[in-house]
PALUM-239862 format. One record per residue: z, x, y of N, C-alpha, C, O in turn. Coordinates in steps of 0.05 Angstrom, whole numbers, plus 5000, padded with zeros to 4 digits. Each point is the difference from the previous one (the first is absolute). Layout:
REM residues N
ZXYZXYZXYZXY
...
***
This chain:
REM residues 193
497152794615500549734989502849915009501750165005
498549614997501449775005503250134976499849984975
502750155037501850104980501149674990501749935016
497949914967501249794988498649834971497750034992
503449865002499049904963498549815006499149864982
500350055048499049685004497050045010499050185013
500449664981496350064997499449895032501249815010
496850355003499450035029500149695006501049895019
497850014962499649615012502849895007500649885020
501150214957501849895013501550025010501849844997
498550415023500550095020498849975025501250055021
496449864978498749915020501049735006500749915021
499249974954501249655001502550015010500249825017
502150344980502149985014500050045029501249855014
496750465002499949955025498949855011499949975024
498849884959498849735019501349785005499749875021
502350064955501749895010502849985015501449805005
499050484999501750165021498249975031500949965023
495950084965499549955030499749745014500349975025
499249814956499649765002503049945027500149955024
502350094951503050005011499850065032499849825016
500250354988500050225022498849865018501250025021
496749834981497649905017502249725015500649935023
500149974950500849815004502049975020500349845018
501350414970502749985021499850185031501750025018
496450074980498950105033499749815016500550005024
498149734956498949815025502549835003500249905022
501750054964503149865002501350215022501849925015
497150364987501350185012502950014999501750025017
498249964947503250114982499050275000497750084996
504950075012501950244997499250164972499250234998
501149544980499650134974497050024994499650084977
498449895034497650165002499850294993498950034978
501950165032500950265002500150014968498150034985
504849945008500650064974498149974972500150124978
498449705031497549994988497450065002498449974981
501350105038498050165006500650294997498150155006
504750004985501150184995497950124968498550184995
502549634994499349994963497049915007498550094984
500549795033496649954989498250205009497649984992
503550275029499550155014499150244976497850094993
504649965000500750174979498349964980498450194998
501249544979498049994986497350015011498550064981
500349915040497550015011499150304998498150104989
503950025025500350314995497450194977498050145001
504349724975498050154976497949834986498650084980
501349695032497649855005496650125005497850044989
503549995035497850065016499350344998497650065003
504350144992500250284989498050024979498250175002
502049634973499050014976497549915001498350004982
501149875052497449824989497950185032498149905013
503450414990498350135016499749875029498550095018
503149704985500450005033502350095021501649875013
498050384986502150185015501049935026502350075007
496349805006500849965033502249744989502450025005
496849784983501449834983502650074997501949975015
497850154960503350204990501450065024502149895007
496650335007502050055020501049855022502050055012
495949704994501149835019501849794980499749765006
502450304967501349854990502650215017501749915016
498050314976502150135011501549945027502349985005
495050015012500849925032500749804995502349975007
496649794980501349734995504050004996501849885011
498150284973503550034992501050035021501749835008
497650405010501550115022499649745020501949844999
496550105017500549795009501049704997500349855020
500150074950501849834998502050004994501449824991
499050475015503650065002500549975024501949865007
496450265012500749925028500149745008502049895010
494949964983499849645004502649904997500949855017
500850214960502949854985501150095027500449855019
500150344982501650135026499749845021502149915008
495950015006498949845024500649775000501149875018
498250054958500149724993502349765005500249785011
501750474968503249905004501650025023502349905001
496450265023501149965025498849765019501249905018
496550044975498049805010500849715000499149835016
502450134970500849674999500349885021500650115021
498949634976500449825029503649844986501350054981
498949805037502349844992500049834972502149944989
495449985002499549864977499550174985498449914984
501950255013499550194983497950064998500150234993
497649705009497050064997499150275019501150055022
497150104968499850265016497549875020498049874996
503550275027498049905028496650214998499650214988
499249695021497250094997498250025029499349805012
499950474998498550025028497050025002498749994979
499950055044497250045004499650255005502050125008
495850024990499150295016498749855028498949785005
501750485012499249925028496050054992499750054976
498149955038498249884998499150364991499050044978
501550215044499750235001500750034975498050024986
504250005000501750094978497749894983498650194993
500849645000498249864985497550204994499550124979
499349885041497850135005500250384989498250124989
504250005018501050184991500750074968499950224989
501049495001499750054975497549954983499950044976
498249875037498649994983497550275008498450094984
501850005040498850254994501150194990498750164985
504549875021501050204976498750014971499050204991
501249514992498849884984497550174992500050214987
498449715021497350095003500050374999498550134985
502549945025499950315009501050114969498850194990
503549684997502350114979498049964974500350154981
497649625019498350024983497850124990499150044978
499850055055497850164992502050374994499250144981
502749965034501750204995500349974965498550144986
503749685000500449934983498050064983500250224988
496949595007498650014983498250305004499050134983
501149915041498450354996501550164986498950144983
503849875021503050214982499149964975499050194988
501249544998500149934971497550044989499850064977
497449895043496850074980499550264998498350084985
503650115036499450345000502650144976499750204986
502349675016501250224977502049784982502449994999
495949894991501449784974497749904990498149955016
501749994949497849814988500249704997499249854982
502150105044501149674999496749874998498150145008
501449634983498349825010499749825013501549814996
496350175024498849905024502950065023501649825005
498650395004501850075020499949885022502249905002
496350035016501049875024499849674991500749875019
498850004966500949794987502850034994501549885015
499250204972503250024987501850105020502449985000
495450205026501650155020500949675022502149995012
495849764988500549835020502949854987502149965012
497349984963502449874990503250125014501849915014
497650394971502950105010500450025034502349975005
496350075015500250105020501049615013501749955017
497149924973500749815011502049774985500849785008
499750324973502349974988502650095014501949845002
498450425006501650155007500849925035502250035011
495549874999500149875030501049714992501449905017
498249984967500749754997503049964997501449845012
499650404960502949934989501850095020502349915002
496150375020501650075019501049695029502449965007
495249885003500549715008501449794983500949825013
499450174965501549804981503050125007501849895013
498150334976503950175009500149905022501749825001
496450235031501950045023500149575007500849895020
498149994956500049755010497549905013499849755001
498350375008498049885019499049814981499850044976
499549695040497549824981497150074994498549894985
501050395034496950084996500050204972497850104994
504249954990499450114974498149824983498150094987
502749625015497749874971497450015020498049874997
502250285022496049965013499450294982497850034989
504050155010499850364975498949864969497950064988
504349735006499749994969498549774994499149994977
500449805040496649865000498350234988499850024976
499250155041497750185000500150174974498150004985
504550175009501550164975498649834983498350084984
502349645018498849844970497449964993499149944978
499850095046497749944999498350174990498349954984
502450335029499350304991500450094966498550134985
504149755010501050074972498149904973498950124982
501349505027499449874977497350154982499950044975
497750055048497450164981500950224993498850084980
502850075028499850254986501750094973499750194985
502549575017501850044980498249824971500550024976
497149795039498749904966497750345000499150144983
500949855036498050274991501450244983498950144983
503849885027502050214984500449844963500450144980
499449615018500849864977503349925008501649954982
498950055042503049875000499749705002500449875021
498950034957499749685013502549895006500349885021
501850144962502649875007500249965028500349795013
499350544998501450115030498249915015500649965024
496850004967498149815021500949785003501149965022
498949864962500549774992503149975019500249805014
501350344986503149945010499050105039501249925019
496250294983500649935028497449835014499350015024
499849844957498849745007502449735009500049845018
502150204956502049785016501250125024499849855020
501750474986499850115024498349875024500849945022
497450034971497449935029501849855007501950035016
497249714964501449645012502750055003500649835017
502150334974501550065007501050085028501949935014
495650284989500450185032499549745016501649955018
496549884978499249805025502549864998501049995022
500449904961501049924997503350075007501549805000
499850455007501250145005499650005038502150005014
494750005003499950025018500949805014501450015019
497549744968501049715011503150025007501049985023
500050044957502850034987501650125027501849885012
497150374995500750185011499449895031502050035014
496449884995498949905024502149785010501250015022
499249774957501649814999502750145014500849975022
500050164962503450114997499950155030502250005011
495550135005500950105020499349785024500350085023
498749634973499849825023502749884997501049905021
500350094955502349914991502350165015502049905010
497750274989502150215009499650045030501450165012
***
């Protein structure tokens, strides 16, 4: 269980609107993203622990570690306006991540359906594996991460009402229109640049 006096809902209600935050300021591509995605990382954690989605939990962990690094990246990244500059993957690279992708999920979800009682494993295994390819392209800057967390949302929204997370569904349904919304964003800023 969840070590705190505050009942799972509303704890969930807070990371959603930690994650809401977070979304927001990726697509402004503010700095202080990170710091908040620090704390919503963390509550997702025993979130998702408590509610038996293990690949989940632990891809909160990897989440921390890489947005210590992202902060790291980030704050050297600035253009002259201060806004952090934003690149493309070459066409190969592309293609490379997404069969990595592919490969880390079926690996992934075989690991977790053979020695853990998580439920529906390579479901929960696609979220994390491409979660973890996505937040890894969001840190180094590429615009092809919201093409990762398009899909992440897409993947997520059924399984988390099937888990009973409606909040966390519900928050990565605004995610979707966010990610598209984030790509534009993102597309823009590098014809701009």
């Amino acid at each position: 269980m969840l070590p705190s006096p505050l009942p799972m809902s509303l704890i969930e209600l807070a990371a959603v609107l930690l994650g809401l935050a977070n979304i927001v300021l990726i697509i402004r591509r503010s700095v202080w993203n990170f710091p908040v995605a620090v704390v919503m990382v963390s509550l997702y954690f025993f979130i998702f622990r408590d509610a038996r989605l293990y690949s989940d939990a632990g891809l909160q962990i990897f989440f921390l570690i890489v947005n210590l690094y992202g902060w790291w990246n980030w704050q050297r990244s600035k253009g002259d306006d201060g806004a952090v500059a934003v690149r493309r993957l070459p066409a190969t690279g592309y293609a490379l991540w997404i069969a990595g992708s592919v490969a880390a999920i079926w690996a992934w979800g075989s690991f977790m359906g053979a020695y853990t009682q998580t439920d529906y494993p390579y479901w929960d295994a696609a979220i994390a594996m491409l979660s973890v390819a996505g937040q890894i392209l969001m840190a180094r800057r590429f615009v092809e991460n919201w093409h990762w967390w398009i899909i992440v949302n897409l993947v997520s929204i059924p399984l988390y009402i099937a888990k009973g997370l409606n909040l966390t569904a519900g928050l990565y349904g605004v995610f979707l229109v966010l990610a598209i919304g984030g790509l534009v964003a993102w597309r823009n800023a590098e014809v701009a640049g």
